[in-house]
C-alpha positions as semicolon CSV with decimal commas, in nm:
position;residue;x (nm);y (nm);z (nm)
1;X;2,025;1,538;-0,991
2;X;1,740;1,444;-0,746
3;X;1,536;1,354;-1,072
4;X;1,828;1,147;-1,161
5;X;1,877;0,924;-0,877
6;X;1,451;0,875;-0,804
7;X;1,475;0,729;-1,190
8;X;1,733;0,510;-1,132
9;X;1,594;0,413;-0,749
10;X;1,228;0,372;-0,912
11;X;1,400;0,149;-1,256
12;X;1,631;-0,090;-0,997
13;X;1,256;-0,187;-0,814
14;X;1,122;-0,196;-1,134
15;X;1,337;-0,453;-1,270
16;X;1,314;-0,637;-0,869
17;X;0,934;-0,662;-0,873
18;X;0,816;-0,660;-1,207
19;X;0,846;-0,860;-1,492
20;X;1,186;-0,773;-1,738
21;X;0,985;-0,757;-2,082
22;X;0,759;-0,479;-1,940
23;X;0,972;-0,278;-1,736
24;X;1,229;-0,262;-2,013
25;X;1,000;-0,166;-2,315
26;X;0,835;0,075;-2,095
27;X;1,153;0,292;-1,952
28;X;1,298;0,273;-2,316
29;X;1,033;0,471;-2,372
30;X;1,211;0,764;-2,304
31;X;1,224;0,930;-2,695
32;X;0,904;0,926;-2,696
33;X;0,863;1,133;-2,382
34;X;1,144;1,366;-2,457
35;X;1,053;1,450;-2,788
36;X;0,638;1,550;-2,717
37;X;0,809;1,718;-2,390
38;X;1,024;1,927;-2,637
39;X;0,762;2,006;-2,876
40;X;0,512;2,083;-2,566
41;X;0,753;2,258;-2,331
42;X;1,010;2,433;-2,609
43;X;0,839;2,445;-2,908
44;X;0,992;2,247;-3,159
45;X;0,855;2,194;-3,443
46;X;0,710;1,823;-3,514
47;X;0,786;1,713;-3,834
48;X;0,659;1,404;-4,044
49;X;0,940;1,254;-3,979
50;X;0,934;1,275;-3,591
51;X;0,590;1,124;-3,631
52;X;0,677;0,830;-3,779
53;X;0,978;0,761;-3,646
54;X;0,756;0,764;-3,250
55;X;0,483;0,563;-3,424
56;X;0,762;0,289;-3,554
57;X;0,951;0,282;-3,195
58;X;0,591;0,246;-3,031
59;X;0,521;-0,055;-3,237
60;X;0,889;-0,185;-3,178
61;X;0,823;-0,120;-2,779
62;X;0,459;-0,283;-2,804
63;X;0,627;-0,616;-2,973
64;X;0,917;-0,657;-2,720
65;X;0,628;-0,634;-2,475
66;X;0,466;-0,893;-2,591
């Protein structure tokens, strides 16, 4: 829970100081974290399909950056 609220503290300053196109690509970012956590920390297996599905949502968060 205390992981929780610091994320949602940290992404309300986020979105007061910085600028909305960054600060919304970057904490949508949060597949791509989840999934190498799970693979990393659990042991999943990563698949083709895992890999190209993070390499197409990094492009699609990369263009809404720009």
């Amino acid at each position: 829970m205390a992981l929780g609220a610091g994320g949602v503290v940290a992404l309300t300053l986020a979105y007061a100081r910085g600028p909305a196109s960054l600060v919304t690509s970057v904490t949508g970012s949060y597949p791509v974290v989840s999934t190498i956590a799970a693979a990393l920390a659990l042991g999943e297996r990563f698949r083709w399909r895992e890999a190209a599905a993070l390499s197409l949502f990094a492009l699609g968060i990369s263009l809404i950056a720009l």
